[in-house]
N, C-alpha and C positions, 0 to 999 in steps of 0.2 A: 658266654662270650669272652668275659677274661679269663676263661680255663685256657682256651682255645689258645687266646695270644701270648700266654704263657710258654703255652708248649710250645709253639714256634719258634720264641724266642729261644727256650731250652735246644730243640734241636739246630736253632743256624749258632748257639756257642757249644756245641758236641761239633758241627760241620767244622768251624773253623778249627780248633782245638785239633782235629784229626787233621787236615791240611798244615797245620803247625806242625806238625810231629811227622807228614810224611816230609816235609820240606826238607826238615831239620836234620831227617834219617838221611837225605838224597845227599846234603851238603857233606855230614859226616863219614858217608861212603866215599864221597866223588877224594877228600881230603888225602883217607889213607889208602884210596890209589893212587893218588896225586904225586905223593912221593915215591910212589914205587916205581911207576913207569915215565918218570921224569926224563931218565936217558934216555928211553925208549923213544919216547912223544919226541925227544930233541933231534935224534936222528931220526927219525919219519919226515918230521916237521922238515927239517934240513934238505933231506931227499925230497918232500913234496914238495917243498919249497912256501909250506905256511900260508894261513889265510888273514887276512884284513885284522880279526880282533885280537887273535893269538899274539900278537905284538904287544897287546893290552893287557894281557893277561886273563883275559873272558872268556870262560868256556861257552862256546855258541847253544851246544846243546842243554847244557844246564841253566843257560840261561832264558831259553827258549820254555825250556820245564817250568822254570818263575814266574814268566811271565802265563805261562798256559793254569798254573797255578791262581797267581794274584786274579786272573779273571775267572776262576773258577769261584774264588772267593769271593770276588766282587760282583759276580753274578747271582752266587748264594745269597749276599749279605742284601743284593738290592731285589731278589723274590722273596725273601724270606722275613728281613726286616725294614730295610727301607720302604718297598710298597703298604706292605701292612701297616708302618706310621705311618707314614702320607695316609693312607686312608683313613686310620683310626683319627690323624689331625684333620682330616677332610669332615669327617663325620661330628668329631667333637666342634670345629670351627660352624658347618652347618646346626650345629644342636645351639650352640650359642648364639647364633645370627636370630635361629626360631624362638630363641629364649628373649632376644632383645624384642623382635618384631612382637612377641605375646608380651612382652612385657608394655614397649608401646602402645599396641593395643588396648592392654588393659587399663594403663593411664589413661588414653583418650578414650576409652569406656567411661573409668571415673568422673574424667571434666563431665563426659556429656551426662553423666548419672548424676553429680551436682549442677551442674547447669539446669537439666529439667527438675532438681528437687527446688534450687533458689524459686524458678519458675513457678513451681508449686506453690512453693511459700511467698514467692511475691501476689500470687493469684488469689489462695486463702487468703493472706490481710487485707487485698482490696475486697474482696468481697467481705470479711468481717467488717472493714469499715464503711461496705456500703450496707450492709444488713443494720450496724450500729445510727447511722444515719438514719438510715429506712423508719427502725423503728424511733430517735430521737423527734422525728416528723411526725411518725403515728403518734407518739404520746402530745407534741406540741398539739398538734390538731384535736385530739382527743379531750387534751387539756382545753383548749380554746374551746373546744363543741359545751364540754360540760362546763365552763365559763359562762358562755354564753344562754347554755340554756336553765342554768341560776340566775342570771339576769334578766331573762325572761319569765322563769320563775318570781324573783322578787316582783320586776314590773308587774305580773300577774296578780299577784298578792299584795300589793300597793292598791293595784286600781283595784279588787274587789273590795279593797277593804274603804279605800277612799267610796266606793259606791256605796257600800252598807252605810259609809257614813253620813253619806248625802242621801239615802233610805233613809234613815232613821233621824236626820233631822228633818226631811221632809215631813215624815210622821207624827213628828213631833211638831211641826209647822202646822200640819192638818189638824191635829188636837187642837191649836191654838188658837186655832181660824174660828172654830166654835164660841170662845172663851172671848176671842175678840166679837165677836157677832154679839154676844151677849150686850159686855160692855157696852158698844158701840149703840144697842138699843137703845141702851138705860139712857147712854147721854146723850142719842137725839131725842127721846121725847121729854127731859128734861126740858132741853133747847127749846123744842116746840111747842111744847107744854101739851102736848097728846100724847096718848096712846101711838106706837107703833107695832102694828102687826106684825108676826116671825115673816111671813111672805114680804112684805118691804122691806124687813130688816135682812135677808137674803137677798133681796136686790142691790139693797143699798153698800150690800158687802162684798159682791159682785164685780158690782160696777167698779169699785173701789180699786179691786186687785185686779179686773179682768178687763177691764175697759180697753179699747182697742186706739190709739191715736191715727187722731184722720189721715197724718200722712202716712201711715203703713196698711193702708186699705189699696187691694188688689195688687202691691209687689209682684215681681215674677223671680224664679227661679227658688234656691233654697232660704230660709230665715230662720233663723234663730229667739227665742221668743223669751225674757224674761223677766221672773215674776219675782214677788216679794213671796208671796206660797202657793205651795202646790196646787195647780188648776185643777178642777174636776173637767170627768168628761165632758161633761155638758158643756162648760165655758171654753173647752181646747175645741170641741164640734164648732160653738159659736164665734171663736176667734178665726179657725181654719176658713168658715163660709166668709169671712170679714175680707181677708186678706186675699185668700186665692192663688197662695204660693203655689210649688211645686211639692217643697219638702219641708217638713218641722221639726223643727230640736226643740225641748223645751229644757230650763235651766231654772233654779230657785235661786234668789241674792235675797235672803234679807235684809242688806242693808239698801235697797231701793226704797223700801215704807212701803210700796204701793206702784199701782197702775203698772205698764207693761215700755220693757225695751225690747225692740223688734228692731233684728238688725240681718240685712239683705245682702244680696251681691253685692250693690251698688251703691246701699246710700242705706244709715241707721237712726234711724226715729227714736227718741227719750221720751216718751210719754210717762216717765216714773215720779213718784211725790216728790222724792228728794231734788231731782230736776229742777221741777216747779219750787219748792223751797229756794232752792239756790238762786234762781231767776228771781224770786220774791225777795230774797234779802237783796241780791246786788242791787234791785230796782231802790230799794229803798232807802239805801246806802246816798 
């Protein structure tokens, strides 16, 4: 393509260059006939009687050749170079319009190519910080679960252990009961000054711990039953037929002495020693 525009240019200055030279040749003839047939042309002129520019000094026909010249050139000059810049500026002004418009383009490619990356990146952090959430929730919870079921743990292990221990002094209450039974022989039949039989002295040690107070005979609903030591069956069967509740709990207090606290929905009956002591001192107070 620029070969092309090259050579054109070369041949419209070879075109002019030759138009220059035939010009220059017409002027240089027209000259040294000029002065030859000066008389000549004055007597014609004279006898013709001359035209319009000949007064002026202008030869009509050379100048007629100039001007048929000048537009040969300027006809040259505007096929051969003029059209081809205009177009080459036509083409170049369109190649840079297409350059601006891709260049535009590609700007507002870019916004929109950062705009959806911000996008992106605004997207990913909220979702990191709801994943970060998510999981600060799972571990609070999780935290809390195993919290909780340590505490439930301990309570577990609180109350077993508080049961073993109320086991084992009950146990150790029921060892005792014998020990007391013993005793308690020896010094009522001191008292009496007879003989007591184990079969009495099993009543009497019964009755003692196991005795039922009148007012908590027939209760309804659930009671709670407690003793100075652990009841055998036989005395929980003979309490249970006494009373005629619903439901039984039984409880050990040593610090009662004796006989039974029986306590109901509605109303709790003291039938224990210590009870009776206390009544006995106030009374006596």
């Amino acid at each position: 393509m620029l070969k092309r525009i090259r050579l054109k240019r070369l041949l419209i200055l070879v075109a002019v260059l030759a138009l220059l030279l035939a010009s220059f040749s017409a002027v240089m003839a027209q000259e040294e006939t000029g002065s030859e047939g000066t008389d000549t042309e004055q007597v014609v002129e004279e006898e013709a009687g001359g035209g319009p520019l000949d007064a002026l000094g202008i030869n009509l026909g050379f100048l007629i050749a100039q001007i048929l010249n000048f537009g040969l050139i300027a006809f040259a000059l505007t096929a051969m170079l003029w059209n081809p810049a205009r177009n080459m500026l036509d083409t170049r002004a369109q190649k840079i319009q297409k350059g601006l418009e891709d260049a535009a383009a590609a700007a507002k490619a870019r916004q929109n190519a950062e705009a959806e990356a911000d996008k992106i990146l605004a997207e990913a952090r909220s979702e990191r910080q709801n994943l970060l959430a998510e999981a600060r929730t799972a571990g609070e919870a999780v935290q809390k679960q195993i919290e909780s079921e340590a505490r439930q743990e301990a309570e577990r292990i609180r109350a077993d252990a508080q049961q073993e221990a109320v086991t084992a002094r009950d146990a150790e209450l029921a060892n005792l009961r014998d020990q007391v039974l013993q005793i308690s022989s020896a010094v009522a039949g001191r008292v009496l000054q007879e003989k007591i039989d184990a079969k009495m002295q099993s009543k009497l040690v019964s009755d003692f711990f196991s005795a039922v107070p009148e007012g908590a005979k027939k209760m309804s609903g659930n009671v709670e039953v407690t003793s100075a030591m652990p009841l055998s069956d036989k005395e929980q069967k003979s309490l249970e037929s006494a009373i005629k509740a619903a439901g039984y709990t039984y409880v050990v207090d040593p610090n009662i002495l004796g006989g039974l606290i029986v306590r109901g929905e509605d109303k709790v009956v003291d039938g224990s020693v210590r009870s009776n002591l206390n009544e006995l001192t106030s009374s006596l107070k």
